[in-house]
N, C-alpha and C positions, 0 to 999 in steps of 0.2 A: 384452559385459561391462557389469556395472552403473554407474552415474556415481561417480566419485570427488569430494568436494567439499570443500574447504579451507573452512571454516564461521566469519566474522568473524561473526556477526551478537550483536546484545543487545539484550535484549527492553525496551520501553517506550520506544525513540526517538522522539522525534518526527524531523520533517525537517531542523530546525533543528541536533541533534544530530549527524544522519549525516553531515551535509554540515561538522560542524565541521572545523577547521584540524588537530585529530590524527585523524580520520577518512579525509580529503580523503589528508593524507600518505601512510597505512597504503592508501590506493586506489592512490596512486599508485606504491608501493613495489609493491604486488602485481601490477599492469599493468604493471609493467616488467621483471617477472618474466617472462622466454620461456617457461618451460614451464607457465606457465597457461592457453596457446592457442598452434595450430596458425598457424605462420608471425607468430608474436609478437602475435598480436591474440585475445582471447576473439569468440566469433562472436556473442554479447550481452553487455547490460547489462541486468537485472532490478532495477527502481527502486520499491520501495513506500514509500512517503512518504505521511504527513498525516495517516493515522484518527490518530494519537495525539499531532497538533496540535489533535487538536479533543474527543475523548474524555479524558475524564478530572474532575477539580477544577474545571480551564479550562475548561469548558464554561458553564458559569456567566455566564463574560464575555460572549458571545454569543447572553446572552437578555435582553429584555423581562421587568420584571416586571408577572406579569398581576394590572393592575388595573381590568381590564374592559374597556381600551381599547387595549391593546399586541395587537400582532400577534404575536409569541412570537418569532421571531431576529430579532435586531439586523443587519440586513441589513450598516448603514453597519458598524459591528464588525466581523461575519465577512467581508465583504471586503477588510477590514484583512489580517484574519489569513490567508485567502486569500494576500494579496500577498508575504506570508513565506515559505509553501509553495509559491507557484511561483516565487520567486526560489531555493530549493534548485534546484528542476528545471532552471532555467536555470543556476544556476554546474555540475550534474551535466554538460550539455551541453556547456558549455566546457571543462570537464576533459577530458572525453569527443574532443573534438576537439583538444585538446594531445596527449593519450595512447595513444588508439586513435582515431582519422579511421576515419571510415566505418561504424564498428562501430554498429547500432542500440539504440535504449533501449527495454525493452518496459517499464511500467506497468500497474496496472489502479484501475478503481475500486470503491465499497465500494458496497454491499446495503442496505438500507433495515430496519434494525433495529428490534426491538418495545422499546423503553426502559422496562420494567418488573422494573427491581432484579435480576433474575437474573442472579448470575454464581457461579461455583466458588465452591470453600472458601479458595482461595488468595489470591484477586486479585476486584476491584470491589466493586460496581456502578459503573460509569463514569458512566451517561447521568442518571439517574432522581434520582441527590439534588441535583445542578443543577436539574434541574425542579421537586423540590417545593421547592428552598430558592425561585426564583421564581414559587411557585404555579402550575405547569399539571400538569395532570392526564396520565396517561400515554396517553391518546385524545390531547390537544392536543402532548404532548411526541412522538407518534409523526407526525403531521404540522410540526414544530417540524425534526427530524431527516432528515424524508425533503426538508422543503426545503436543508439546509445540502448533504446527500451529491450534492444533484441541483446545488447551484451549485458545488460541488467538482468534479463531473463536469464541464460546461461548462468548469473551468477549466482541466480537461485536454486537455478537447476543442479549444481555443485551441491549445495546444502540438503537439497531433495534428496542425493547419493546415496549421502553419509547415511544408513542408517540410525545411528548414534545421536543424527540430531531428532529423530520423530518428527518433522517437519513434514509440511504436506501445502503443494500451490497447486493453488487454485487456477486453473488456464483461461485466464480471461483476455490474453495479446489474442491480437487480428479478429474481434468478435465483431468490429460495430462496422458500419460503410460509411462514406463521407457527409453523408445526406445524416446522419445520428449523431452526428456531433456538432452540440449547441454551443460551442466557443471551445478555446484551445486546450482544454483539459477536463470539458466536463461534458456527458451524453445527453438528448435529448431521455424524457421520459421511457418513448420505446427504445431506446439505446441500450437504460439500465435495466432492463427488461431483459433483452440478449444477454446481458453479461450474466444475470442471476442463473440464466438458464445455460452456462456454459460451467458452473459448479457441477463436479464431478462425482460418478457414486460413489467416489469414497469419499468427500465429503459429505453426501447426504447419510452414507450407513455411520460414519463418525458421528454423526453428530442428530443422531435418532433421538434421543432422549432431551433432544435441544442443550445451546450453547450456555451454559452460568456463569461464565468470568471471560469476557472479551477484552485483550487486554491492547494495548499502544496502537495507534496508527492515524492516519488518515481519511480513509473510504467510510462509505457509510458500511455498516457493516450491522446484517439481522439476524436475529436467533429466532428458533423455530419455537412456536405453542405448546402448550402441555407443558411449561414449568412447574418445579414444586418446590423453588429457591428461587431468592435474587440473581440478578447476573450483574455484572461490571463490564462496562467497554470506556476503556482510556486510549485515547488519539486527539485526532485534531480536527473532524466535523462533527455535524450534527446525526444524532442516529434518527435510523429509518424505524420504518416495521413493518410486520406482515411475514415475507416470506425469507428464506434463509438465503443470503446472497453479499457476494462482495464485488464492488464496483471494478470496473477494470480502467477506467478512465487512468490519466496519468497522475494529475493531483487532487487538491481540493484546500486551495488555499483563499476560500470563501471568507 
């Protein structure tokens, strides 16, 4: 039978938001819920957190203006802000070990986007009017970008270490080509096709019996068939379905 999914999620969160004090509650309300997992535990946590601590207006803050002699990110800056998004990950953890012990966190990280103004009729551009309000050019904003998402990555990679935290990313940076990205933060169809298919086997043997409680993030994010409980996924898009997969785009502030 197909997955059944209790759907918290709202679009544009950043980390800061999922992890607030009425968020953190409504997690904890739902985790203490028996019937949203087999033997009172969901058998993940699915955490997407940060493209939209960094996409957006705010992006801004985390450049250089090029005046010939800037480097284009504010390294000392986005490490800052960095420090914000993996303290969400860290308090997720500790809740995570108040509430469900043992249960693991998957994540993933974000693709290396082309920041030239293209986005829907609905929502953006994110990346590209931070870059020309600090004059780089969308050649130097697309090396500008791919260094933040690549020290974003490390900073998960950190967390991946710790065994302590059971944490687990999903490697979805560098999957899609230029030609698969339908505006500056989101994949064409075959895009997000690639990224499903670059989930790793430990995600797929993790999570054999399919996903029950998807919890905070962003991305569209699917749990696998053969349930035999509800699931919960709380973020900030709309959920997919079909096959088990998390988007690697940068955001989704649809």
């Amino acid at each position: 039978m197909p997955p059944t999914i209790l759907n918290l999620a709202h679009h544009g969160d950043a980390a800061v938001d999922e992890m607030s004090l009425p968020k953190q509650e409504r997690m904890i309300s739902v985790l203490s819920d028996p019937l949203n997992g087999l033997d009172g535990k969901p058998d993940a946590i699915l955490f997407s957190a940060g493209g939209n601590d960094i996409a957006g207006d705010q992006f801004s803050i985390f450049l250089d203006f090029n005046d010939g002699r800037a480097a284009g990110l504010n390294v000392d800056r986005f490490t800052k802000a960095l420090g914000s998004v993996e303290a969400c990950y860290l308090d997720l953890f500790a809740l995570r070990d108040r509430m469900a012990p043992g249960v693991p966190i998957f994540g993933h990280c974000y693709d290396f986007p082309i920041p030239n103004g293209a986005h829907p009729a609905c929502a953006g551009p994110w990346l590209k009017p931070s870059l020309d309000f600090c004059n780089w050019s969308v050649a130097q904003g697309t090396t500008i970008v791919r260094d933040a998402l690549a020290a974003f990555r490390l900073m998960q990679k950190r967390l991946v270490a710790d065994p302590v935290n059971n944490f687990h990313l999903v490697e979805t940076q560098d999957t899609l080509t230029r030609a698969e990205w339908a505006n500056e933060l989101h994949p064409v169809p075959g895009g997000s096709g690639r990224s499903r298919k670059s989930s790793p086997t430990r995600w797929r043997r993790k999570t054999r019996r399919g996903i029950r409680l998807m919890l905070p993030g962003h991305e569209r994010a699917i749990g696998r068939s053969g349930w035999r409980k509800r699931g919960v996924y709380a973020g900030s898009s709309a959920l997919g379905r079909g096959k088990p997969w998390i988007a690697g785009s940068l955001g989704s502030r649809e």
